[in-house]
KEVOMAR-796532 format. One record per residue (C-alpha): residue number from 1; x, y, z; residue in three letters. Coordinates in steps of 0.02 Angstrom, whole numbers. Each point is the difference from the previous one (the first is absolute). Layout:
BEGIN
(NUM; (X; Y; Z); "ALA")
...
This chain:
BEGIN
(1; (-3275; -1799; 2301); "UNK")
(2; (64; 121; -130); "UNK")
(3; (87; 135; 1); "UNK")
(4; (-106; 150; 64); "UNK")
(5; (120; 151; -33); "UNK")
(6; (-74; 129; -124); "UNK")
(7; (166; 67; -65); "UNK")
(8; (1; 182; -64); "UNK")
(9; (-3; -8; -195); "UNK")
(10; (142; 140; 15); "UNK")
(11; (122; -114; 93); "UNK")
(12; (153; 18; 22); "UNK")
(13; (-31; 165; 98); "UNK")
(14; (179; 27; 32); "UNK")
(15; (157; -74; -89); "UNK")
(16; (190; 60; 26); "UNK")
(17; (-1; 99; -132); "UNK")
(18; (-141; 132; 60); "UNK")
(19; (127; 65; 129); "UNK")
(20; (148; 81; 6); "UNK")
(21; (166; -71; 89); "UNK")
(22; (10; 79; 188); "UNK")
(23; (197; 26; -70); "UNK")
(24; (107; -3; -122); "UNK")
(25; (101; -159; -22); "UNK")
(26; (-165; -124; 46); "UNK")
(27; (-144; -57; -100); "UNK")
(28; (-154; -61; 64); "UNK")
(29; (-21; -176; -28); "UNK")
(30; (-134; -34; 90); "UNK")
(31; (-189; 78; 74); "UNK")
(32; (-85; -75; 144); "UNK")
(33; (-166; -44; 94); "UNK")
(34; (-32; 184; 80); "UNK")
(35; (-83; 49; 165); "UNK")
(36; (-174; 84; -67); "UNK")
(37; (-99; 140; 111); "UNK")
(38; (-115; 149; -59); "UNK")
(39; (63; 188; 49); "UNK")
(40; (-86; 159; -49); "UNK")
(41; (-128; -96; -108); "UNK")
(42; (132; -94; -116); "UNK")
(43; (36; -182; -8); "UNK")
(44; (203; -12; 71); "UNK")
(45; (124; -129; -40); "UNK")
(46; (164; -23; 117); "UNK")
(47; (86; -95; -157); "UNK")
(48; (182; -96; 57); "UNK")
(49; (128; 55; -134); "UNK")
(50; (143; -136; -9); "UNK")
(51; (138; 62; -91); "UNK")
(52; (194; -67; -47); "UNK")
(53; (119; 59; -117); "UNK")
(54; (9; -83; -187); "UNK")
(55; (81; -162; 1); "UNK")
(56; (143; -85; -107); "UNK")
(57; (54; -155; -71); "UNK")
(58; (150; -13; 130); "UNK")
(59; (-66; 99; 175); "UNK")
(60; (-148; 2; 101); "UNK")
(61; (-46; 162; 72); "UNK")
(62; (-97; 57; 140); "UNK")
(63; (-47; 146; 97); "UNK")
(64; (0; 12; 205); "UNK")
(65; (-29; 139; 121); "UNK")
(66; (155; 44; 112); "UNK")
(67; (-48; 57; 180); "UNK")
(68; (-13; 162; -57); "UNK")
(69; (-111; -12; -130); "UNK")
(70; (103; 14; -157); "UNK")
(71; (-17; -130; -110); "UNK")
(72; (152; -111; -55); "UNK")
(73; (30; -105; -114); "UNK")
(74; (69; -195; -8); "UNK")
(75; (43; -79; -153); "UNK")
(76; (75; -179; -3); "UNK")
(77; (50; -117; -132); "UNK")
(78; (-112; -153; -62); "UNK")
(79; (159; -98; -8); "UNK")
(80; (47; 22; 182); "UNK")
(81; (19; -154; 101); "UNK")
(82; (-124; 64; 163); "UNK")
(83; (-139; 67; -125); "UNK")
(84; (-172; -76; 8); "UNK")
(85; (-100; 80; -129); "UNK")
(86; (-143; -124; -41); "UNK")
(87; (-145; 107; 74); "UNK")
(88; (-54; 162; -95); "UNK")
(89; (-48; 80; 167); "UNK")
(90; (166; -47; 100); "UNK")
(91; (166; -23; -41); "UNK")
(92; (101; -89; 167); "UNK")
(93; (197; 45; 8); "UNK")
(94; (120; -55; 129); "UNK")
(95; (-135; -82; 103); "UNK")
(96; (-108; 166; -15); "UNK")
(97; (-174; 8; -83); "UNK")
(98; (-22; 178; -93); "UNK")
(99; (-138; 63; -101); "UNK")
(100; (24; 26; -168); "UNK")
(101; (-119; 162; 7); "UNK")
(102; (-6; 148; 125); "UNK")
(103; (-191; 49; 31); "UNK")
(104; (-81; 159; 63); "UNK")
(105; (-155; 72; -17); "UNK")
(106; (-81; 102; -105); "UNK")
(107; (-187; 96; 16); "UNK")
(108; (-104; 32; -162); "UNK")
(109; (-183; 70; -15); "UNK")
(110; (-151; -46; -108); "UNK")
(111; (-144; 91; -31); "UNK")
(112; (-103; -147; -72); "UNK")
(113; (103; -144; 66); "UNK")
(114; (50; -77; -163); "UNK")
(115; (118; 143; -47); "UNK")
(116; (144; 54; 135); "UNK")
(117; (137; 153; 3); "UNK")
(118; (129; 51; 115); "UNK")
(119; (-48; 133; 89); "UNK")
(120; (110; 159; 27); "UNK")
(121; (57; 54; 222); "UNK")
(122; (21; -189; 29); "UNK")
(123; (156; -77; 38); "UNK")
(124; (65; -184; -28); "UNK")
(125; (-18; -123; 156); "UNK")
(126; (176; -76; 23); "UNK")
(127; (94; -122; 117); "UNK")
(128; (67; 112; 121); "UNK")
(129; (133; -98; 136); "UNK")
(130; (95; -155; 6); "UNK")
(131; (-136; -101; 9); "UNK")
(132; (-88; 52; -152); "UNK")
(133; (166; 4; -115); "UNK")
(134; (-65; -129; -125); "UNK")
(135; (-149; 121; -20); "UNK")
(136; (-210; -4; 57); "UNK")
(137; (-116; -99; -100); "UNK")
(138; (-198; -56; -9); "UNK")
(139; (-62; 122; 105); "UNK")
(140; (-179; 12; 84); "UNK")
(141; (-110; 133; 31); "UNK")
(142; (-115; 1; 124); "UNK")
(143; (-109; 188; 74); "UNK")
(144; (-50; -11; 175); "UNK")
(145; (-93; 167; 80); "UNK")
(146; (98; 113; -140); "UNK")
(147; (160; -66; -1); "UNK")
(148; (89; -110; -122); "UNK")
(149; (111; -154; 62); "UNK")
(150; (141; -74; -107); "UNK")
(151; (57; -161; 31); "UNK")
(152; (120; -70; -127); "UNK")
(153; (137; -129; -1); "UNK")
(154; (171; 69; 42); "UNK")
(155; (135; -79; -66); "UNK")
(156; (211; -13; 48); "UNK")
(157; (135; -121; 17); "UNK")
(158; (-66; -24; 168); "UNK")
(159; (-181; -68; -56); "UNK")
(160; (-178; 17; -64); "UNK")
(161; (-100; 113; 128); "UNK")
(162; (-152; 113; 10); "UNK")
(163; (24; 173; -1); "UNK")
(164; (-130; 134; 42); "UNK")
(165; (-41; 170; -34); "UNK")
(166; (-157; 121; 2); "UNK")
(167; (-38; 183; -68); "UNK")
(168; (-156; 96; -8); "UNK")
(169; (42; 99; -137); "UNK")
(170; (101; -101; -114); "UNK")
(171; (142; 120; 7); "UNK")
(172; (76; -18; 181); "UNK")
(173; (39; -193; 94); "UNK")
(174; (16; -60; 157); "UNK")
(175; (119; -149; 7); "UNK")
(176; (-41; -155; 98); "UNK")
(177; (160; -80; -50); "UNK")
(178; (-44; -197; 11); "UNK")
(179; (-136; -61; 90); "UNK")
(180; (25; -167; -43); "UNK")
(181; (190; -82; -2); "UNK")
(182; (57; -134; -127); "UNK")
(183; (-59; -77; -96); "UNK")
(184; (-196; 60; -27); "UNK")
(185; (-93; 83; -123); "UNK")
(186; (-177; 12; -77); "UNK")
(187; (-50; 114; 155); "UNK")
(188; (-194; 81; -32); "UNK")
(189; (-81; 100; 142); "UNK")
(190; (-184; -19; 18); "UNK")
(191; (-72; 183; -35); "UNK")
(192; (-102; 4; 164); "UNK")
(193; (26; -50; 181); "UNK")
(194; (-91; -170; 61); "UNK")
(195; (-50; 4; 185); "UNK")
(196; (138; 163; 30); "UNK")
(197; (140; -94; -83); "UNK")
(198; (79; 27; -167); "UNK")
(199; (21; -182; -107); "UNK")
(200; (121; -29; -131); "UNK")
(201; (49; -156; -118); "UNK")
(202; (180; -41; 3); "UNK")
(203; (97; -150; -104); "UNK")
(204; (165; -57; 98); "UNK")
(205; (92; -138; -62); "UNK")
(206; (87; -149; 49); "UNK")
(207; (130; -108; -97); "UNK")
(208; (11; -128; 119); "UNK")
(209; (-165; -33; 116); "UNK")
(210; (-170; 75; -49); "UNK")
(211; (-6; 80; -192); "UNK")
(212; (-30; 165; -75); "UNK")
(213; (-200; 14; 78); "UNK")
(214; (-128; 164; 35); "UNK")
(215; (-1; 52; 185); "UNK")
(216; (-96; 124; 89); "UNK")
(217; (64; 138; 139); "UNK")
(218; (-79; 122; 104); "UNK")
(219; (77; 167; 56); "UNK")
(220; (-74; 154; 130); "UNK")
(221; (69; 128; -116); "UNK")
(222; (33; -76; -173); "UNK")
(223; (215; -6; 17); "UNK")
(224; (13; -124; 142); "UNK")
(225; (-38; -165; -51); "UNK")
(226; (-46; -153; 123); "UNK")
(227; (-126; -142; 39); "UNK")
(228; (63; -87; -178); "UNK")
(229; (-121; -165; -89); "UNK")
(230; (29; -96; -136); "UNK")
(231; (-164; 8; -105); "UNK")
(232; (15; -51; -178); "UNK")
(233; (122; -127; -36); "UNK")
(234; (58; -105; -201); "UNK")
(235; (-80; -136; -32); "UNK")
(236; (89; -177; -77); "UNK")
(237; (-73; -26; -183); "UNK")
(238; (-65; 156; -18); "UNK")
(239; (50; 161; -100); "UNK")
(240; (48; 82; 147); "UNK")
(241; (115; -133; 58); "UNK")
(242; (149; 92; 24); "UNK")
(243; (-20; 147; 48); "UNK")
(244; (-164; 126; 59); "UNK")
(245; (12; 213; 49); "UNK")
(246; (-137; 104; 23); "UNK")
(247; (-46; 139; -103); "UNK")
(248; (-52; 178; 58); "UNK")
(249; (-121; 46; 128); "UNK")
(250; (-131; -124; 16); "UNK")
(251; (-174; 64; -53); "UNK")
(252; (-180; 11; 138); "UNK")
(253; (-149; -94; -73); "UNK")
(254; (-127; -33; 97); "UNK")
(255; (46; -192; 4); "UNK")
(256; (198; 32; 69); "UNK")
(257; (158; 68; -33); "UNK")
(258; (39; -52; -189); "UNK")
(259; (167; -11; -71); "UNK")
(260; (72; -26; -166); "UNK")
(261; (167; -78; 30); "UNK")
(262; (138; -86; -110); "UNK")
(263; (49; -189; -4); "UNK")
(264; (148; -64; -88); "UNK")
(265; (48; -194; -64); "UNK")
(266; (195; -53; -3); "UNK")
(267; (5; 26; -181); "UNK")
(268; (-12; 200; 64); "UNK")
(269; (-161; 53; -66); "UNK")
(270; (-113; 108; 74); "UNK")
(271; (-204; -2; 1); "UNK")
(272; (-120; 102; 108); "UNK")
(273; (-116; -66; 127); "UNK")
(274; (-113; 55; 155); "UNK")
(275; (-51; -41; 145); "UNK")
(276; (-139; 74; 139); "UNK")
(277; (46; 29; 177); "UNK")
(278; (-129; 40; 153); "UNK")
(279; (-47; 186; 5); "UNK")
(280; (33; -23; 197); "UNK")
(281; (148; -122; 22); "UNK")
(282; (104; 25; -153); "UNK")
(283; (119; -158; 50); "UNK")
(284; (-158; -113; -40); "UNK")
(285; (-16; -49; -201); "UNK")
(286; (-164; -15; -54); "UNK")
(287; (25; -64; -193); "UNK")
(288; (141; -3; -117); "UNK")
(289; (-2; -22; -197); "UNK")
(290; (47; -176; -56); "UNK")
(291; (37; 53; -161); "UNK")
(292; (93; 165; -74); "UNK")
(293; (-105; 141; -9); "UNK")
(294; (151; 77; -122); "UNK")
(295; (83; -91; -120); "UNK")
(296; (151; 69; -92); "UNK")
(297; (-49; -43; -173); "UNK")
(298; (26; 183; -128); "UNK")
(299; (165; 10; -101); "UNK")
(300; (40; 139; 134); "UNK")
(301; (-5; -100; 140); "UNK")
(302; (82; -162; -51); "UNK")
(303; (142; 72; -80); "UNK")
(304; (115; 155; 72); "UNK")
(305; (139; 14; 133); "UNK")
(306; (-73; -145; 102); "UNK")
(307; (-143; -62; -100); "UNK")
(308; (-153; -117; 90); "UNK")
(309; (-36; 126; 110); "UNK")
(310; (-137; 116; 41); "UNK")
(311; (8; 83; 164); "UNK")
(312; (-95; 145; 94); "UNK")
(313; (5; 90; 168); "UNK")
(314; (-121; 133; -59); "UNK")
(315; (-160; 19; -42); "UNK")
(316; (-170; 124; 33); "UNK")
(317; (-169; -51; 26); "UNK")
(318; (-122; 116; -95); "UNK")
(319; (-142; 87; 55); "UNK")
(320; (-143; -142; -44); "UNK")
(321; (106; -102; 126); "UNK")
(322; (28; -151; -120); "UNK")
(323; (128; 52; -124); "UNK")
(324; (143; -34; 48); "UNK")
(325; (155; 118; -103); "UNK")
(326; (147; -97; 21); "UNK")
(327; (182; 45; -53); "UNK")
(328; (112; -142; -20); "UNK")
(329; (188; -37; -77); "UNK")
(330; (-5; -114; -142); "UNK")
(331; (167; -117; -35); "UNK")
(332; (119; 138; 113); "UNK")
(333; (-12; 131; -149); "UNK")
(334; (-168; 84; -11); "UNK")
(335; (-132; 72; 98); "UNK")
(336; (-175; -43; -31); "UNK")
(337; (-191; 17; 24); "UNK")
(338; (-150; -124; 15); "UNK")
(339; (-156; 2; 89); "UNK")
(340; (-78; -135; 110); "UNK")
(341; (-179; 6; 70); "UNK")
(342; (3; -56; 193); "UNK")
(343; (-160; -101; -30); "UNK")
(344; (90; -95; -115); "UNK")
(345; (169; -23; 132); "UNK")
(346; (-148; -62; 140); "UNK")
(347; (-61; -134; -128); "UNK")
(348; (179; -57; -15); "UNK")
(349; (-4; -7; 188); "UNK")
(350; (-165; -90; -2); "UNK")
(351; (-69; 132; 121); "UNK")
């Protein structure tokens, strides 16, 4: 089956160069899949920023949060003996992995949601402790009974965990710190209770036993996390072979939960599929996409800081409750648009 993704004619959305530097000495090399969410009747994107100073012919230079918050900054030669640098996302030195960005999060506003500002009263989101040093990235939205969750991969020499936070107003946070320890990501709560419990997808990851697959947990009050499955797992031959994550909050239909999630091959590039869980039990899967329901395949999303790739955690379903509004990262540079119609996911799903 083709590709079904409508993409916006105005893609890219977002590039670098539409925002400015969060200080002076960095550059932003980067703009990432954002957590989406409607406020005070506008279209929202939670954008990640990933920033680094300029780099040189002779150094490679990176920023990291100390404990307290101020950033610092490495710099290393290419010609030194314990330098790995063959990855344009990490650079490993003296037996350490580092990022070769720090992320944090940025909100910006749309009226018609093709064309987005930043908004004046609203701070950046940054990595606040030692465990969120190498910064917070991909973050998901999800609004349950007025309130707004974050969850959000938190990042530090000491792993890949979920953080959390959640605000009513967009201005004030209550920290969660990490609900879920090293290494996990890709964590989306459902935005309503099943059967008095809250649900969320979660992706931890194994090097050894298991792989990187889509589990589901279950919580009484949406920080404390138990009762864990594995649902959604790769699949040899297939173009999510190596890798899968889920994406944000997974959508109601009448016919089950439905997801749009992201597969990756070993060659590291990234497609969208779905996949339909029971409206009762979410740990049971109902159908899943054999083929790629999102193919990168524009110049944007091919080619950029990590090119192959499109990627989303956010999306909003509009009012005639089949258009689906999805915001997605193209190649690790740009943020961008594209509709999908949910009958057409279901015939994908051959339900």
């Amino acid at each position: 089956m083709p590709d079904i993704a409508k993409r916006f004619p105005q893609n890219p959305l977002l590039s670098p160069s539409h925002l400015k530097p969060s200080q002076q000495g960095l550059h932003i090399a980067c703009l990432l899949n954002p957590g989406v969410f409607r406020y005070e009747g506008k279209t929202w994107l939670l954008v990640r920023v990933a920033e680094r100073p300029e780099q040189t012919e002779v150094h490679v230079s990176f920023p990291i949060l100390t404990d307290t918050g101020e950033t610092k900054i490495m710099e290393i030669a290419l010609n030194d003996a314990d330098l790995i640098a063959t990855d344009a996302r990490v650079v490993r030195y003296k037996g350490v992995d580092y990022l070769t960005t720090l992320s944090h999060l940025r909100l910006l506003c749309s009226d018609d949601g093709v064309n987005f500002h930043e908004p004046e009263g609203y701070k950046y989101l940054y990595g606040s402790g030692p465990l969120q040093t190498f910064g917070i990235e991909d973050c998901r939205v999800t609004t349950i009974e007025g309130k707004f969750y974050l969850t959000f991969t938190a990042v530090s020499d000491s792993g890949v965990g979920v953080g959390m936070r959640t605000t009513t107003d967009w201005k004030t946070f209550e920290s969660h710190g990490m609900i879920l320890p090293p290494h996990n990501k890709d964590v989306a709560i459902f935005e309503e209770k099943i059967n008095g419990k809250y649900y969320a997808l979660h992706r931890p990851s194994s090097v050894d036993i298991g792989g990187n697959y889509i589990w589901l947990a279950e919580s009484p009050d949406g920080v404390h996390w138990g009762n864990h499955k594995c649902i959604v797992k790769t699949r040899e031959g297939m173009w999510d072979r190596a890798r899968v994550g889920g994406g944000c909050s997974p959508i109601k239909t009448e016919k089950g939960w439905l997801e749009i999630y992201h597969g990756a091959n070993f060659e590291h590039q990234y497609c969208l599929g779905a996949f339909l869980l029971d409206l009762n039990d979410p740990s049971k899967v109902i159908a899943r996409t054999q083929d790629p329901i999102m193919i990168p395949s524009e110049p944007y999303e091919l080619t950029g800081f990590f090119g192959h790739v499109v990627f989303t955690n956010g999306h909003i379903v509009e009012d005639d409750g089949d258009t689906i509004t999805m915001y997605y990262g193209a190649a690790d540079e740009h943020v961008c648009g594209a509709h999908l119609s949910i009958k057409e996911i279901f015939t994908a799903l051959g339900v």
